[in-house]
C-alpha positions as CSV (number, residue, x, y, z in Angstrom):
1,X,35.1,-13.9,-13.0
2,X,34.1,-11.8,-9.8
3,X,32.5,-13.8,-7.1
4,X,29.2,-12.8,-6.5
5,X,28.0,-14.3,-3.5
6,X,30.4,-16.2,-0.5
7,X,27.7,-16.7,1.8
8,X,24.4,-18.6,2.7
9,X,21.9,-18.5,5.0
10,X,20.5,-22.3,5.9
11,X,17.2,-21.2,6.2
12,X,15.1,-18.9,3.2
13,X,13.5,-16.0,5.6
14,X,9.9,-16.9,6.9
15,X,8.5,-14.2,5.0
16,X,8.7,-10.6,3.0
17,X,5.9,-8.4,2.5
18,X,3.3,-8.6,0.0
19,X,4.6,-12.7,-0.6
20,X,1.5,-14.6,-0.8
21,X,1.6,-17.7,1.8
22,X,0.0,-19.9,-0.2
23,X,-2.5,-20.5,-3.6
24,X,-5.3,-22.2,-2.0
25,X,-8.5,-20.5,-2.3
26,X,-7.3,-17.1,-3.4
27,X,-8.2,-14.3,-5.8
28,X,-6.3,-11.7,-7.2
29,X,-6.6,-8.4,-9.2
30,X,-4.6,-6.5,-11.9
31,X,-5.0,-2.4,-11.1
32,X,-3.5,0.5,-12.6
33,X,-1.5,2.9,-9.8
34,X,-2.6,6.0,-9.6
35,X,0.0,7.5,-7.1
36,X,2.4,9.9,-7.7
37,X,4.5,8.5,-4.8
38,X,5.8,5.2,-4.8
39,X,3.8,2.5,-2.8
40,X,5.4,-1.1,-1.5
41,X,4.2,-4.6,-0.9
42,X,2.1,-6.1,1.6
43,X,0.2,-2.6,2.1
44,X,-3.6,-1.8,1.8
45,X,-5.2,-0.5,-1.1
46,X,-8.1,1.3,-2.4
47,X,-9.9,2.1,-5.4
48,X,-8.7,5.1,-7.1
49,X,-10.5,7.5,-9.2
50,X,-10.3,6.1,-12.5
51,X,-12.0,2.8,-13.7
52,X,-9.6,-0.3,-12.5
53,X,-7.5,2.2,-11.0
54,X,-6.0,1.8,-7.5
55,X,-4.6,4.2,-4.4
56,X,-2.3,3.8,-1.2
57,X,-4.7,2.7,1.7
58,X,-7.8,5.1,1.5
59,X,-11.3,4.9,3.4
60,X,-12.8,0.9,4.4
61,X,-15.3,1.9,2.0
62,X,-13.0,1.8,-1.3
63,X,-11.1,-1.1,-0.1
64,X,-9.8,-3.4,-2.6
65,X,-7.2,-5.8,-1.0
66,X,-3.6,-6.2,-0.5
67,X,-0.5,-5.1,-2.9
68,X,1.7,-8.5,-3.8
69,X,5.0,-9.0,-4.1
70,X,6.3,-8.2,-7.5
71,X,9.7,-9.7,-7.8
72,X,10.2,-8.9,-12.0
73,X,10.3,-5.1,-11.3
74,X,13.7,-3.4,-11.8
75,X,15.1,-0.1,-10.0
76,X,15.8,2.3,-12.6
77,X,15.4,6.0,-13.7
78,X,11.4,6.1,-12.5
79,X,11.6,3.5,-9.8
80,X,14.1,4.0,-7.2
81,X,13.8,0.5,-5.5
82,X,13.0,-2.8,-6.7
83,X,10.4,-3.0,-3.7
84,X,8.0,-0.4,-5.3
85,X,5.2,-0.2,-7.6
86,X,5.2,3.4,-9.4
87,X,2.8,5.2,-11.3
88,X,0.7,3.6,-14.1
89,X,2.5,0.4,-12.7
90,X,0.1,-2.7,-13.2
91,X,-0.4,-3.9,-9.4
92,X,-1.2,-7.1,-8.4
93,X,-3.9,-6.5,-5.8
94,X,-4.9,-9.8,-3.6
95,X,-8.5,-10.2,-2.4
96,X,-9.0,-13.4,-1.0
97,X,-6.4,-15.9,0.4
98,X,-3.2,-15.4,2.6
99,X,-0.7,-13.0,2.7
100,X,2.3,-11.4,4.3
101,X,1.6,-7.4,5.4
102,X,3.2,-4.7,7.0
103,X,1.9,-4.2,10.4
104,X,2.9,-1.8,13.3
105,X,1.7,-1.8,16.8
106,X,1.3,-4.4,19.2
107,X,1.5,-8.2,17.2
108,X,-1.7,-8.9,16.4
109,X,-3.4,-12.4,17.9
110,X,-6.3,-14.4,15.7
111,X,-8.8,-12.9,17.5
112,X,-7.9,-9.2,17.2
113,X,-9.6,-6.8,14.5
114,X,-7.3,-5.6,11.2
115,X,-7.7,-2.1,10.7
116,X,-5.4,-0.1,8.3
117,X,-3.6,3.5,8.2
118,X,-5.7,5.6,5.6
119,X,-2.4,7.6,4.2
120,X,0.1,4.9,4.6
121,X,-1.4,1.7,4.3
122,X,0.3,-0.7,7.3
123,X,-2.0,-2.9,8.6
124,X,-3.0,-2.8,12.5
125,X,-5.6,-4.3,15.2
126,X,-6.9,-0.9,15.8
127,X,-7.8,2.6,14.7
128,X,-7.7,4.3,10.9
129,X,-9.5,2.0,8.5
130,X,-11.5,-0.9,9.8
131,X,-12.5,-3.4,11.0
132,X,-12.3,-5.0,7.3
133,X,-14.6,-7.3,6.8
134,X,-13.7,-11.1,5.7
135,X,-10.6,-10.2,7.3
136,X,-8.6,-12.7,9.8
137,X,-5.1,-12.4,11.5
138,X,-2.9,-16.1,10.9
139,X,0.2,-15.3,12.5
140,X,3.0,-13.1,13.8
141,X,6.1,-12.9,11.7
142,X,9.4,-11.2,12.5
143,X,10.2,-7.3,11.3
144,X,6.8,-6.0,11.7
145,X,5.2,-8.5,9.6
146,X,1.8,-10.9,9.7
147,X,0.4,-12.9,7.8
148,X,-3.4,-11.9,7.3
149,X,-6.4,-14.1,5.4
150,X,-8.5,-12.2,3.2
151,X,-11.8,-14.1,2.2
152,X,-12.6,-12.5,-0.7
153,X,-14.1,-9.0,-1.8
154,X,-14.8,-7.0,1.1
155,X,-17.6,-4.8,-0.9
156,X,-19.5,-7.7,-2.0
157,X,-23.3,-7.5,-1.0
């Protein structure tokens, strides 16, 4: 039988994006994407066109939340990675509680802002989409990644 795997780290890494930090207080919700492209994990989203239909990053107005992790999908002949959620793909979309998300720019601190890119969805303390509402930087991961609390549905009256 071939070997499949001679080493091990001693530590799991701290984090990935779109992995959900922890279950206490949160919210999520099942969408349908509506993107032709590929989108990943831990990236903005916003309410498509169609009725429980979702979209890559879009205006503050529309957003809905945060794309999770999805660790059953399989690359194949319509999804090139693993790391992807594809067209008519159900998306899990979290709206309230913490979770890991792509960032770029400085690290942000607890008390900075979190805006978002409109087109590409990474997460930032300033500029594009924001400030979102309910929204609060935890912490500073490694690889361009922080962990962000949601506190629930940022269109809510």
């Amino acid at each position: 039988m071939a070997v499949v795997q001679t080493t091990y780290g001693d530590r799991m890494a701290e984090a990935t994006a779109g992995m959900v930090a922890n279950t206490v207080n949160w919210d999520g919700v099942t969408y349908l994407l509506e993107d032709e492209a590929p989108v990943g994990f831990g990236l903005a989203v916003g309410a498509g066109t169609g009725d429980k239909q979702c979209s890559l990053g879009g205006a503050l107005t529309t957003f809905l939340g945060v794309t999770v992790k999805d660790i059953t999908l399989i690359a194949g002949a319509t999804r090139t990675s693993a790391d992807t959620y594809v067209k008519n793909d159900n998306v899990g979309v979290y709206r309230m509680g913490e979770v890991w998300v792509q960032t770029t720019g400085a690290a942000p601190t607890r008390a900075d802002p979190v805006h978002y890119n409109a087109t590409t969805g990474v997460f930032s303390t300033s500029g594009g989409s924001g400030p979102v509402r309910g929204a609060r930087w935890r912490k500073t991961g490694a690889n361009d990644l922080a962990l962000l609390y949601l506190s629930g549905d940022p269109q809510a009256a």
